[in-house]
C-alpha atoms as a printed R data frame, in Angstrom:
   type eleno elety resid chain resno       x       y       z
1  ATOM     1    CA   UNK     A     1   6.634 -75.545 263.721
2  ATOM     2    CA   UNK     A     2  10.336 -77.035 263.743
3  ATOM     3    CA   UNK     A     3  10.964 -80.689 262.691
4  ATOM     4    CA   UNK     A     4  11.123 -81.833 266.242
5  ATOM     5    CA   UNK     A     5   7.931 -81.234 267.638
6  ATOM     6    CA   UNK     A     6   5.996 -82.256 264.338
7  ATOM     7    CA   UNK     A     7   7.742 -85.646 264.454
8  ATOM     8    CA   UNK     A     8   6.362 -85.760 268.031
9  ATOM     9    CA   UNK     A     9   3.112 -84.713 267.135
10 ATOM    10    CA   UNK     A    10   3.399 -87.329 264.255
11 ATOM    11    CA   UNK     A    11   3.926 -90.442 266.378
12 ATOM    12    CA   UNK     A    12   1.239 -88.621 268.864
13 ATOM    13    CA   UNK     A    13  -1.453 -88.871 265.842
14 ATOM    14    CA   UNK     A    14  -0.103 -92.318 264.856
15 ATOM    15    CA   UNK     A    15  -0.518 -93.899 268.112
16 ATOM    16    CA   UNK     A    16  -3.965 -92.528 268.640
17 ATOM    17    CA   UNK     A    17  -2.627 -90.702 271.650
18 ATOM    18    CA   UNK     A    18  -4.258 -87.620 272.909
19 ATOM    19    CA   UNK     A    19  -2.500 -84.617 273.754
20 ATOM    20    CA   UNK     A    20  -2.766 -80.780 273.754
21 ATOM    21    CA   UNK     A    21  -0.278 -77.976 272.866
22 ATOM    22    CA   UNK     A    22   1.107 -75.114 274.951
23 ATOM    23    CA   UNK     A    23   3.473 -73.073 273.231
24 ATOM    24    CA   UNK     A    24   4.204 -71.108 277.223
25 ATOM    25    CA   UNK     A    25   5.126 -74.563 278.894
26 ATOM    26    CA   UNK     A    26   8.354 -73.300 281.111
27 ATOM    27    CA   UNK     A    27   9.781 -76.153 283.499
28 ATOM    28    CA   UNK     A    28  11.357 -73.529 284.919
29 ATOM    29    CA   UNK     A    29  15.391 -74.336 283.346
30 ATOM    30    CA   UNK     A    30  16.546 -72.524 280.515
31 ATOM    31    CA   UNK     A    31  18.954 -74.983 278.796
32 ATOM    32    CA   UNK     A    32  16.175 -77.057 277.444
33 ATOM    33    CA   UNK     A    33  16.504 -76.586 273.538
34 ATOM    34    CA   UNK     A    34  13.787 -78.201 270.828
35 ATOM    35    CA   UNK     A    35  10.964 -80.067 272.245
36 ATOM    36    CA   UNK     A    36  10.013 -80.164 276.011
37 ATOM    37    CA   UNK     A    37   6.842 -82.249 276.986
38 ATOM    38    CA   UNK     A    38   4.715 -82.298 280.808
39 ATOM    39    CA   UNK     A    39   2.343 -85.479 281.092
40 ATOM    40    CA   UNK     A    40  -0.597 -84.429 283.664
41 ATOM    41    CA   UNK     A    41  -3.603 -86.201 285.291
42 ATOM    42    CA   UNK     A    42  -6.661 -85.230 284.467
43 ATOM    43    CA   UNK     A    43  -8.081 -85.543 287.700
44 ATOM    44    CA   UNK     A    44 -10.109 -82.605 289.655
45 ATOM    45    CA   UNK     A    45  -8.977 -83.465 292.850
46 ATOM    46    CA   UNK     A    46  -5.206 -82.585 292.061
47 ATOM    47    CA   UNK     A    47  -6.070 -79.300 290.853
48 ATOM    48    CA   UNK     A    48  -3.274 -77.447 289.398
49 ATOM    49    CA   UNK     A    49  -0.537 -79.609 290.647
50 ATOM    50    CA   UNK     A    50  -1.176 -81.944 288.179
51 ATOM    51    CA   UNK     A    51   1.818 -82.708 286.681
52 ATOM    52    CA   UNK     A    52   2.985 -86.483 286.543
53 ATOM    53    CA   UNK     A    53   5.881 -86.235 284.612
54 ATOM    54    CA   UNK     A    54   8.066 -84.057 282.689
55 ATOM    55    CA   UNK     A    55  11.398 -83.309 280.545
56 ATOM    56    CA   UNK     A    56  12.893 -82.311 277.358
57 ATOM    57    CA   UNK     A    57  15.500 -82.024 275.241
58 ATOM    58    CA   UNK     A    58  19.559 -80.543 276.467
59 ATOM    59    CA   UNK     A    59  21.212 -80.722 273.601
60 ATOM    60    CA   UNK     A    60  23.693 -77.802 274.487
61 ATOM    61    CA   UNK     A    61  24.336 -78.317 278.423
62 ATOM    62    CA   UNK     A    62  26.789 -80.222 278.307
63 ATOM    63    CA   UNK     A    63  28.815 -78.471 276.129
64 ATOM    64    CA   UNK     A    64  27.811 -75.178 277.726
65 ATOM    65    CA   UNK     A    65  29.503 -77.257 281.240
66 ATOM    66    CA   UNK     A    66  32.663 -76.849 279.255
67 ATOM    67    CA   UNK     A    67  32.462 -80.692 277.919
68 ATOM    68    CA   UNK     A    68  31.779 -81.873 274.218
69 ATOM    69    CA   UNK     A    69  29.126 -81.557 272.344
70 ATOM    70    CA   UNK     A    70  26.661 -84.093 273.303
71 ATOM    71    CA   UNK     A    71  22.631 -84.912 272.581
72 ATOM    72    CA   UNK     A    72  20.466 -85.409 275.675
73 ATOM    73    CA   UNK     A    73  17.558 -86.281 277.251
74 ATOM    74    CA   UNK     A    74  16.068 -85.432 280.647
75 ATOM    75    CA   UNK     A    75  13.010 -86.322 282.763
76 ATOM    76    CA   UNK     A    76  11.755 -85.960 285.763
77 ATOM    77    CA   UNK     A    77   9.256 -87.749 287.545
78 ATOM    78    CA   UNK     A    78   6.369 -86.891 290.342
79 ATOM    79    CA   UNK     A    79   5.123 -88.900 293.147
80 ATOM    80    CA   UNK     A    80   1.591 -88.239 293.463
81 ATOM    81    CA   UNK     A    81  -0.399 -89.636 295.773
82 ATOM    82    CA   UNK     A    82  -3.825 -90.755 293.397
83 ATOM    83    CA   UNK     A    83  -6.827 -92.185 295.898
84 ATOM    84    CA   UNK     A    84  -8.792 -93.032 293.257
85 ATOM    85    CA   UNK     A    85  -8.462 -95.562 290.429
86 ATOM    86    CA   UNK     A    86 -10.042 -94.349 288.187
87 ATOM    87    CA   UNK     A    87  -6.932 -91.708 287.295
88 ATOM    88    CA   UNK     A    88  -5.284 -92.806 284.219
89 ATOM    89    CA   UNK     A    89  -2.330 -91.469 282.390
């Protein structure tokens, strides 16, 4: 496990925050580099389009655009429509 993720998982543990692993999570772009994360609803009623939230790490896109080397970010967001209130994330 590289530093990256097991500084994630450290705050995770810290912060009493539950989460689960998936070592085949694809968000479908292949310039992500390191750590990449998805934050889903546990709710039955969305089924397998569950995601809420996602992103990772693009440390080399930038630079692979032709500009300088330059640490990044990304995330992306879902509007989900949640009829019940009991959904939490």
């Amino acid at each position: 496990m590289g530093r990256s993720i097991g500084l994630t998982l450290q705050r995770l543990r810290e912060r009493q925050i539950a989460y689960g692993l998936n070592w085949r999570l694809v968000r479908g772009l292949d310039y992500y580099t390191r750590t990449l994360f998805e934050i889903t609803a546990s709710s039955a009623e969305l089924g397998t389009q569950n995601a809420l939230c996602g992103g990772g790490r693009y440390d080399k896109m930038i630079e692979g655009l032709g500009g300088p080397t330059t640490p990044a970010v990304g995330l992306n967001t879902v509007n989900v429509n949640v009829k019940k209130k009991e959904v939490m994330v």
